[in-house]
C-alpha beads as a LAMMPS data file, in Angstrom:
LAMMPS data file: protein, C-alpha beads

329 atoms
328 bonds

1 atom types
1 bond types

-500.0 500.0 xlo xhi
-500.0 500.0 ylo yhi
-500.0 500.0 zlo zhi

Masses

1 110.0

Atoms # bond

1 1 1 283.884 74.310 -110.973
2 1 1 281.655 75.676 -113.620
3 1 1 282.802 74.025 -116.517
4 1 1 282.414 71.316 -114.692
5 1 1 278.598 71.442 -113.944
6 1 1 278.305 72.250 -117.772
7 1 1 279.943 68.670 -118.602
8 1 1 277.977 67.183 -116.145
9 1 1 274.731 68.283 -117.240
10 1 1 275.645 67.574 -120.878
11 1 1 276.543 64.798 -120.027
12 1 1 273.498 64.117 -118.114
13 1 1 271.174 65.253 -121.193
14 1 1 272.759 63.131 -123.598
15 1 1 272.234 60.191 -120.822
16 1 1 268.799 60.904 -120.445
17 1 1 267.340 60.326 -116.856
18 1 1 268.065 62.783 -114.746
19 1 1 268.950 65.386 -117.621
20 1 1 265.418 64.432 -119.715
21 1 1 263.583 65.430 -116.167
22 1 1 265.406 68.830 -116.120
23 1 1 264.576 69.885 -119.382
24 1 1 260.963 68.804 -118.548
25 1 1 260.750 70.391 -114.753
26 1 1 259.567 74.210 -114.496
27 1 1 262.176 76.545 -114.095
28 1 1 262.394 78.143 -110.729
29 1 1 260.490 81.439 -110.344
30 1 1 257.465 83.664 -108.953
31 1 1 254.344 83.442 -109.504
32 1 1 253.843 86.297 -111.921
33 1 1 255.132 86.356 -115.781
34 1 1 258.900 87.741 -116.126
35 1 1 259.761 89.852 -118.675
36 1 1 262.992 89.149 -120.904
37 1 1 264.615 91.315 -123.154
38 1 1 267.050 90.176 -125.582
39 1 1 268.894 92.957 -127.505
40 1 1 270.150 91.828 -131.078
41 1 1 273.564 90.941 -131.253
42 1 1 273.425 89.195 -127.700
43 1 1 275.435 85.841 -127.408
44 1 1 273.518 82.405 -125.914
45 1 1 275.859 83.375 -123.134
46 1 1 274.378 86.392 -122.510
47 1 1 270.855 85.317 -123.288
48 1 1 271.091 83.043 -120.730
49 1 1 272.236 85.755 -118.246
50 1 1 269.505 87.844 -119.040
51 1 1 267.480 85.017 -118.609
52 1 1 268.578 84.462 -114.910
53 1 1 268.482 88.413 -114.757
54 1 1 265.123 88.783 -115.113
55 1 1 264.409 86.659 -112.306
56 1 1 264.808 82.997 -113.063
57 1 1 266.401 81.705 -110.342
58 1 1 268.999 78.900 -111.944
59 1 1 272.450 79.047 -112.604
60 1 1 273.135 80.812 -116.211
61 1 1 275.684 77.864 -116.872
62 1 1 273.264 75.242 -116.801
63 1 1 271.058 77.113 -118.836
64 1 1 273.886 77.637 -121.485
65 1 1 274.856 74.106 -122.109
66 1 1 271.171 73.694 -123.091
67 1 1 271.168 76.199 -125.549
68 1 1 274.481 74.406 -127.201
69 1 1 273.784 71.011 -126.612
70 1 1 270.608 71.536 -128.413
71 1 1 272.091 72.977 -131.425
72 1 1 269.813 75.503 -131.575
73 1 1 271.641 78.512 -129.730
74 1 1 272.549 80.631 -132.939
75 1 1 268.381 80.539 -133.466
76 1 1 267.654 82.697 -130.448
77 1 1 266.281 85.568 -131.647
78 1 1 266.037 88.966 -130.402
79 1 1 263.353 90.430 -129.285
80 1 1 260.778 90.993 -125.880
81 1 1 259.449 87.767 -124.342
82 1 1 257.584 86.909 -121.642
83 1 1 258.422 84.094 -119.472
84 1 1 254.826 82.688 -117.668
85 1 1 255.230 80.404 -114.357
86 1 1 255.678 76.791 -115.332
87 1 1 257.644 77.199 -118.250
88 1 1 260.392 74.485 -118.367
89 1 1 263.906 74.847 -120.102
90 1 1 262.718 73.276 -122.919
91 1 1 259.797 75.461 -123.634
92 1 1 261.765 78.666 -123.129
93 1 1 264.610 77.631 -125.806
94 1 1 261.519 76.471 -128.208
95 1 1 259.928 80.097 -127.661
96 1 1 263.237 82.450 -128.202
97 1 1 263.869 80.126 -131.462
98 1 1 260.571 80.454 -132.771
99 1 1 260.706 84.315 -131.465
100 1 1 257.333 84.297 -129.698
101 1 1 257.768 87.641 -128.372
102 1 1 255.075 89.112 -125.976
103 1 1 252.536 91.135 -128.123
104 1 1 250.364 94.109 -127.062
105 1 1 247.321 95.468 -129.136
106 1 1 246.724 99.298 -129.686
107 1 1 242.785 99.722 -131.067
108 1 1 242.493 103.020 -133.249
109 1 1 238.744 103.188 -133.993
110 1 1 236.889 104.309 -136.524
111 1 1 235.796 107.924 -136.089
112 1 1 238.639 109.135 -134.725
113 1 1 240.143 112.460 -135.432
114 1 1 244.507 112.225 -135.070
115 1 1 244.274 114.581 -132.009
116 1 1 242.608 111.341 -130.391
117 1 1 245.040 109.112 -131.848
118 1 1 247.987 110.303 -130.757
119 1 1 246.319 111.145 -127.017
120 1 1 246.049 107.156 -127.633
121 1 1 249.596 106.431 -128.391
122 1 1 251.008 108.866 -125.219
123 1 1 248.703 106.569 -123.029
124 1 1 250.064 103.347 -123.923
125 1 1 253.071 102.721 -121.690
126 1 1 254.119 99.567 -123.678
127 1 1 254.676 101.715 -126.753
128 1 1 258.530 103.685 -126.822
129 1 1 256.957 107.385 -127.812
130 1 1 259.059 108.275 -130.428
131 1 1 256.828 110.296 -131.747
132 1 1 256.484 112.643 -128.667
133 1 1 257.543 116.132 -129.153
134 1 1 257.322 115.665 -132.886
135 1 1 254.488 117.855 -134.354
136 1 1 252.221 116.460 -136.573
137 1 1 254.087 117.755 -140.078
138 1 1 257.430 116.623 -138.339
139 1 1 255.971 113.266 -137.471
140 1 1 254.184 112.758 -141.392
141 1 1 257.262 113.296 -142.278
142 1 1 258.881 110.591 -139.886
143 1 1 256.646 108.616 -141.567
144 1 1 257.678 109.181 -145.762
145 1 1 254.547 111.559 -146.015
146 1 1 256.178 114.985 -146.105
147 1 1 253.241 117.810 -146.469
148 1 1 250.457 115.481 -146.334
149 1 1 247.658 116.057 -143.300
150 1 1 247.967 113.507 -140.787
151 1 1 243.931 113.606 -140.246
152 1 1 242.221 110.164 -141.825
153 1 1 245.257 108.702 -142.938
154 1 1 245.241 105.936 -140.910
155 1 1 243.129 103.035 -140.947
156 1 1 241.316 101.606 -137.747
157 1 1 242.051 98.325 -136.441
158 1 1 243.690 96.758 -133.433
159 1 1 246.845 96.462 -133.966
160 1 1 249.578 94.025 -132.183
161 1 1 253.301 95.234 -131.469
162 1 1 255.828 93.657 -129.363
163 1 1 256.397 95.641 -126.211
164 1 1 258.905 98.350 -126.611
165 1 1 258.302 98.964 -129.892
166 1 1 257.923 102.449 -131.420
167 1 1 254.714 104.189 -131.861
168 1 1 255.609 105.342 -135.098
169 1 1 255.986 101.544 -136.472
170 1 1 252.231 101.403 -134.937
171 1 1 251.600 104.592 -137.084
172 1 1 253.436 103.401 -140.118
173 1 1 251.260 100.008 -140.527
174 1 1 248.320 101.681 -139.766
175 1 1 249.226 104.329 -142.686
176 1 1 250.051 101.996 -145.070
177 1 1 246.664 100.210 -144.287
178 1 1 244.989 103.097 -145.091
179 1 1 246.975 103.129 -148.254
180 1 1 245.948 99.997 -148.702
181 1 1 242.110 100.239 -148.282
182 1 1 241.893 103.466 -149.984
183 1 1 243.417 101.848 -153.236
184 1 1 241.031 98.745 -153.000
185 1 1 237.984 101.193 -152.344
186 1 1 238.920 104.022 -155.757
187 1 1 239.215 100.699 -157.731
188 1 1 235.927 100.315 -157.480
189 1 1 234.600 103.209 -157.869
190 1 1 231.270 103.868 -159.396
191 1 1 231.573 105.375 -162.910
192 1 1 229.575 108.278 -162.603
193 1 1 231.218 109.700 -159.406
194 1 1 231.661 113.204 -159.106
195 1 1 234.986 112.957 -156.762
196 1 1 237.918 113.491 -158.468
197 1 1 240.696 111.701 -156.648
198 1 1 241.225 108.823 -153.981
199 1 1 241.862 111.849 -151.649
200 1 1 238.515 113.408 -152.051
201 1 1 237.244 109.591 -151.559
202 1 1 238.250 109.839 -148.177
203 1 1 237.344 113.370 -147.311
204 1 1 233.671 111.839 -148.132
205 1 1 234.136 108.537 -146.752
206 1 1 235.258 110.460 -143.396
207 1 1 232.388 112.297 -143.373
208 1 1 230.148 109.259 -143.650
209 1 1 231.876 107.458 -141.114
210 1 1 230.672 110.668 -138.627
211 1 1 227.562 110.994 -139.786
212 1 1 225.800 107.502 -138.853
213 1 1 226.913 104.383 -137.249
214 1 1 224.290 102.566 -139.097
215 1 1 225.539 100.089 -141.671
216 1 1 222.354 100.293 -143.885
217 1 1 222.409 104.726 -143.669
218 1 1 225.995 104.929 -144.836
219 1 1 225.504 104.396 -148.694
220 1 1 222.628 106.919 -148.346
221 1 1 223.841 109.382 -146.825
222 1 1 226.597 109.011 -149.446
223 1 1 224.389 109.414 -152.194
224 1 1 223.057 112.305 -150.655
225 1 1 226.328 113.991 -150.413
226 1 1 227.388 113.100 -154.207
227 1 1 224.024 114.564 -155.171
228 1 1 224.754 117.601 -153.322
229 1 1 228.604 117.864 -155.041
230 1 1 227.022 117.729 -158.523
231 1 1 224.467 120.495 -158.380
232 1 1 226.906 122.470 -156.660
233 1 1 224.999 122.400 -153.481
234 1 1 226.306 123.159 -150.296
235 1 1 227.229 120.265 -148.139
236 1 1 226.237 121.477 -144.987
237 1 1 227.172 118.650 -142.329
238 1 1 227.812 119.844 -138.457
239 1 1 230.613 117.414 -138.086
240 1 1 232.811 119.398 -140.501
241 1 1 231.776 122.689 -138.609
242 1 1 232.501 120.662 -135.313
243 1 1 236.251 119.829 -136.802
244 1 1 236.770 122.417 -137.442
245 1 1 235.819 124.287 -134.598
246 1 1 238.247 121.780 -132.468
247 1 1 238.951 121.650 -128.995
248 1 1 237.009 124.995 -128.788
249 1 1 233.264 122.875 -129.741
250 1 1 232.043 121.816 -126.001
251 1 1 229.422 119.799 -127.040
252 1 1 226.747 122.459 -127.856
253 1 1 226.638 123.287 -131.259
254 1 1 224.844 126.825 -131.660
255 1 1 223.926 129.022 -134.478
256 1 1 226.822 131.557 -134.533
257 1 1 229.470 127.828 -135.109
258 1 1 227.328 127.151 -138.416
259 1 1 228.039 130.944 -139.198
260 1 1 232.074 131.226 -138.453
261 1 1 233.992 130.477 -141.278
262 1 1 236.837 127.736 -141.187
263 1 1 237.830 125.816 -143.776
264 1 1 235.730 122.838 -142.601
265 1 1 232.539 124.705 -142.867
266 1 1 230.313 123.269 -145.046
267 1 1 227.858 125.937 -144.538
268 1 1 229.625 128.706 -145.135
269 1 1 232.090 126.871 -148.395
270 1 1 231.093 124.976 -151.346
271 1 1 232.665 121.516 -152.039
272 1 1 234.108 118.919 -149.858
273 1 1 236.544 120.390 -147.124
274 1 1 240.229 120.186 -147.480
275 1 1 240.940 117.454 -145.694
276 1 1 239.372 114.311 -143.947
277 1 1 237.481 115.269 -140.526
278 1 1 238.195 111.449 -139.168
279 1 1 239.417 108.004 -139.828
280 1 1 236.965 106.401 -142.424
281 1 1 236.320 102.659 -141.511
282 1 1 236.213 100.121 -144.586
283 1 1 231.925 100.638 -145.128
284 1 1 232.727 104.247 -144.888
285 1 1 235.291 104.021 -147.682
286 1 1 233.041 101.928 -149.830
287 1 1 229.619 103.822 -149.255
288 1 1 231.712 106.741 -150.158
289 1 1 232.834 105.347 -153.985
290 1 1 229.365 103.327 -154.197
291 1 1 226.675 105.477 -153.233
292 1 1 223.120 104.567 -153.261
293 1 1 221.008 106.009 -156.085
294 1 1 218.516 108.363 -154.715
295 1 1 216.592 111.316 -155.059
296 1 1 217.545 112.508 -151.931
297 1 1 219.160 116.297 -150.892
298 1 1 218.327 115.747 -147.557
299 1 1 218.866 113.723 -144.273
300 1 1 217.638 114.136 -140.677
301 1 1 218.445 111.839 -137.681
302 1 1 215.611 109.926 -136.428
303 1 1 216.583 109.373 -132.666
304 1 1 217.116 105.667 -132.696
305 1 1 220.279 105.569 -134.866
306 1 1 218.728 105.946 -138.571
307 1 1 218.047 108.944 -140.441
308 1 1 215.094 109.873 -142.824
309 1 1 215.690 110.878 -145.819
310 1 1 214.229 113.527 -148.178
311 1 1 213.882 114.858 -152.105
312 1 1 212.558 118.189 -151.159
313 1 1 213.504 121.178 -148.180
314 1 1 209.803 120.863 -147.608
315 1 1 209.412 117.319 -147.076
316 1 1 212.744 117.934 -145.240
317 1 1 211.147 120.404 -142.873
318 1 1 208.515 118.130 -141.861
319 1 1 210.948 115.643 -140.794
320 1 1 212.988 117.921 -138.334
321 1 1 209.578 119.113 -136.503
322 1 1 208.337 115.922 -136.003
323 1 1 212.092 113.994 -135.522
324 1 1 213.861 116.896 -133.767
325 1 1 211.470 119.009 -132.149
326 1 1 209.288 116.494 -131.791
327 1 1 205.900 117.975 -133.506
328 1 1 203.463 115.897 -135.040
329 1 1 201.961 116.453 -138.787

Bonds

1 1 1 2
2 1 2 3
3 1 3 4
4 1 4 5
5 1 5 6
6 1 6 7
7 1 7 8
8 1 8 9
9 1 9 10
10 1 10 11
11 1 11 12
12 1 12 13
13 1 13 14
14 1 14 15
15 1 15 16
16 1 16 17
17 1 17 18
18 1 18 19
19 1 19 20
20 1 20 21
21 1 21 22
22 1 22 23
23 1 23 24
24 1 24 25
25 1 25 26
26 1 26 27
27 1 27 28
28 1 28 29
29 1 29 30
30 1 30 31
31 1 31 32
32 1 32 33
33 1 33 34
34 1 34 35
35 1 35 36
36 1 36 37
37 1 37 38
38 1 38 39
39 1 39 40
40 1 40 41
41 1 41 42
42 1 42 43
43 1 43 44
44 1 44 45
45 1 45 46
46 1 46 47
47 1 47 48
48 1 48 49
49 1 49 50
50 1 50 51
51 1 51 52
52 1 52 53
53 1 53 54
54 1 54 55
55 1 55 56
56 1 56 57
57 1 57 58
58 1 58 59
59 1 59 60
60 1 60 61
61 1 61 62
62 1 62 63
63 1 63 64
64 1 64 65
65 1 65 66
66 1 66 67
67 1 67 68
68 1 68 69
69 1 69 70
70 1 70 71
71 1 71 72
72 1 72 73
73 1 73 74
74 1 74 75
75 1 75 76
76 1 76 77
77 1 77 78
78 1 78 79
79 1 79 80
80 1 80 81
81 1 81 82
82 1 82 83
83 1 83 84
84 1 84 85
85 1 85 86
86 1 86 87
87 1 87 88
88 1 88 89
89 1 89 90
90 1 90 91
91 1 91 92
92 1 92 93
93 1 93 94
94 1 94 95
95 1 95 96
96 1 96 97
97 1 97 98
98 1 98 99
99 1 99 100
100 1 100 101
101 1 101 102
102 1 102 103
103 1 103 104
104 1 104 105
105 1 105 106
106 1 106 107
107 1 107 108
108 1 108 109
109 1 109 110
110 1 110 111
111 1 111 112
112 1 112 113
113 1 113 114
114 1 114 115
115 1 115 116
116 1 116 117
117 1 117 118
118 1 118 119
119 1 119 120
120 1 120 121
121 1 121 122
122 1 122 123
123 1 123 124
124 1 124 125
125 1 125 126
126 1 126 127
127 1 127 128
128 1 128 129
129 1 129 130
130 1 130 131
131 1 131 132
132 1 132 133
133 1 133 134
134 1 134 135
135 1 135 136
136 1 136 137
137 1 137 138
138 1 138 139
139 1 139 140
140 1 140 141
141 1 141 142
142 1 142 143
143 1 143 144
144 1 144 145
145 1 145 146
146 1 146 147
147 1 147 148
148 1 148 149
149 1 149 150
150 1 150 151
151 1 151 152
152 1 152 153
153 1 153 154
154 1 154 155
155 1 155 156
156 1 156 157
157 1 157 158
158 1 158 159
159 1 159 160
160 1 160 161
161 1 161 162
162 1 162 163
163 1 163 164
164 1 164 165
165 1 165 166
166 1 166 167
167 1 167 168
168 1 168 169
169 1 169 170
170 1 170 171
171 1 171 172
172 1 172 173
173 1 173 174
174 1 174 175
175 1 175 176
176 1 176 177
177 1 177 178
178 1 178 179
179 1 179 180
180 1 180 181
181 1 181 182
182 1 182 183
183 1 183 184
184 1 184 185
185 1 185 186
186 1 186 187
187 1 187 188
188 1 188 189
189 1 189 190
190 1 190 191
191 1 191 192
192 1 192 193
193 1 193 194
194 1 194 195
195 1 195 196
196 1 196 197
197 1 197 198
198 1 198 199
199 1 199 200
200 1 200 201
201 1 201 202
202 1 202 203
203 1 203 204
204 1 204 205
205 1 205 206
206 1 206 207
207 1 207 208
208 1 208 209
209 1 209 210
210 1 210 211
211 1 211 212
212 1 212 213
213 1 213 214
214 1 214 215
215 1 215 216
216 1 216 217
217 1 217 218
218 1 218 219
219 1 219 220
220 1 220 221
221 1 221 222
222 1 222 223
223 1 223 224
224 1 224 225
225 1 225 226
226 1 226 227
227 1 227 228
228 1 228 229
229 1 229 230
230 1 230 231
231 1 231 232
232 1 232 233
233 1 233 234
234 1 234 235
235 1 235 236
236 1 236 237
237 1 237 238
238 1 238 239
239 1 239 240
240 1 240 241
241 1 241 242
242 1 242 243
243 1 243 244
244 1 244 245
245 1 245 246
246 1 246 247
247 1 247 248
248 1 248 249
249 1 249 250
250 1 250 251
251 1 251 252
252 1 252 253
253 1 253 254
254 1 254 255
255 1 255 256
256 1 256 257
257 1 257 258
258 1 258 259
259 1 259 260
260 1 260 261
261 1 261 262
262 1 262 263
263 1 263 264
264 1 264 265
265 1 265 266
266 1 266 267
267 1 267 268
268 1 268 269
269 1 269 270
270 1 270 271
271 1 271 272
272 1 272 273
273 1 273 274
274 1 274 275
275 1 275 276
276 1 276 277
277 1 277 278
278 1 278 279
279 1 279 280
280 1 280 281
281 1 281 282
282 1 282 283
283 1 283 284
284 1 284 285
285 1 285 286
286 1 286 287
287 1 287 288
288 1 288 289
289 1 289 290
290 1 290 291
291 1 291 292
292 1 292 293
293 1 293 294
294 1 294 295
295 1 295 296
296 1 296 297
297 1 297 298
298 1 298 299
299 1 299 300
300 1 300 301
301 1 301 302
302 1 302 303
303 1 303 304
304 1 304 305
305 1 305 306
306 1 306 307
307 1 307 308
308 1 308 309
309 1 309 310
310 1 310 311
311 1 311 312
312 1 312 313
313 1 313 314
314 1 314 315
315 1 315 316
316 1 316 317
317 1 317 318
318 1 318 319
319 1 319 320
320 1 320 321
321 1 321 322
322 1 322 323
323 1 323 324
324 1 324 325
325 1 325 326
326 1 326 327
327 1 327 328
328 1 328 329
């Protein structure tokens, strides 16, 4: 009886009429989008089962001699799909040949530290969490980075994945990314720079990125920072001491924090710190390898999202009574 519904609807297809109207009518279904997933290696047989599996409400058959009779069946391709209300028969075989697979988008943004990233990656449900249980040397190495700090190394963006993929092919784009930007940023590189390496490129550029939001600061604050690194000056920025304090900081950062020694601490060690604090965004990256020429040793935020910026501790001084403890000259 089946085969002979599949030569009938061939036969009505190739006819036209009543066969051009199925292909054009919406397949039977809810109201809500069903989702279809189509393992590699799976026959147009099969596809079509899953099809009617996931909740299309047709016989599999019918659906079959479609695929064939279009000649397209061998161009299904694997893969996770999503199947909205109104879709007809021939929209569905034009979307598993052109594998239009249903996409989701992970946002990793700039400032992060990889604690935060991977609390990101546990709370998306789409994402399979290979990477869960792995520490974070086990996962860098998961990754082709064996003995390489996970902080900074990967670059913020939104990025799309089809559901059910892994985290770690999330991670991996986002790495190489970073690989990417990093490169493009050290090419350019002003010629007088004090940093040594790419790596110490980010280190700075990470510590940009959590020292001002402002656009038109960054490249200052940079060249405040480079000044600082070639007279040997401490650094002394509280989001190293604060990253290095980690989950223990709550909030508040006091006096005795500035004083306890970690390898972060820029007030109590010389140089940059021995590995990024965050993920750098592209500005951050660039203000880091082009810093602004200036005279400055000093900054001091202002309260409205800029800083000020000064030559000498005096002038310096002035600016924190009147910006942070708000005393007027």
């Amino acid at each position: 009886m089946r085969r002979l519904l599949v030569f009938v609807l061939v036969l009505l297809i190739a006819a036209g009429g009543v066969g051009f109207w199925w292909l054009h009518q919406p397949l039977p279904m809810g109201n809500e989008p069903l989702e279809l997933a189509i393992e590699p290696g799976t026959t147009p047989r099969g596809v079509a089962r899953d099809v009617v599996a996931a909740g299309v409400r047709t016989d599999p058959q019918f659906l079959y001699a479609w695929f064939r009779f279009s000649g397209q069946d061998r161009l299904i391709k694997a893969g996770n799909y999503e199947i909205p209300p109104g879709t007809t028969p021939r929209g569905l075989l034009a979307k598993l040949v052109r594998g239009e697979e249903a996409l989701r988008a992970l946002t990793l943004v700039e400032g992060w530290n990889f604690r935060q990233v991977r609390q990101a990656l546990a709370g998306d449900d789409q994402l399979k969490p290979d990477s869960k249980g792995l520490t974070d040397e086990a996962l860098m190495a998961q990754l082709g980075r064996p003995g390489v700090a996970p902080e900074g190394r990967f670059f913020p963006d939104t990025y799309t994945y089809a559901k059910g993929s892994s985290d770690l092919a999330v991670l991996r784009r986002a790495l190489h990314a970073m690989d990417r930007k990093l490169e493009a940023a050290w090419s350019q590189r002003s010629a007088d720079t004090p940093l040594k390496s790419a790596d110490e490129a980010l280190v700075l550029a990470s510590i940009v990125e959590k020292e001002t939001g402002r656009a038109s600061d960054r490249a200052q604050i940079a060249g405040v920072f480079v000044n600082r690194l070639r007279i040997g000056m401490l650094l002394q920025t509280d989001p190293t001491v604060i990253y290095g304090l980690g989950e223990k900081f709550d909030g508040n950062l006091r006096r005795r924090d500035l004083l306890a020694d970690t390898p972060w601490n820029t007030y109590t060690r010389a140089g940059l710190p021995p590995t990024p604090i965050a993920m750098p965004g592209k500005a951050s990256l660039l203000a880091a390898v082009q810093p602004e020429r200036t005279k400055a040793l000093y900054f001091v935020a202002k309260g409205d999202g800029t800083s000020h910026f000064s030559a000498s501790l005096d002038e310096h001084n002035r600016a924190v009574n009147r910006y942070q403890r708000g005393q007027q000259q």
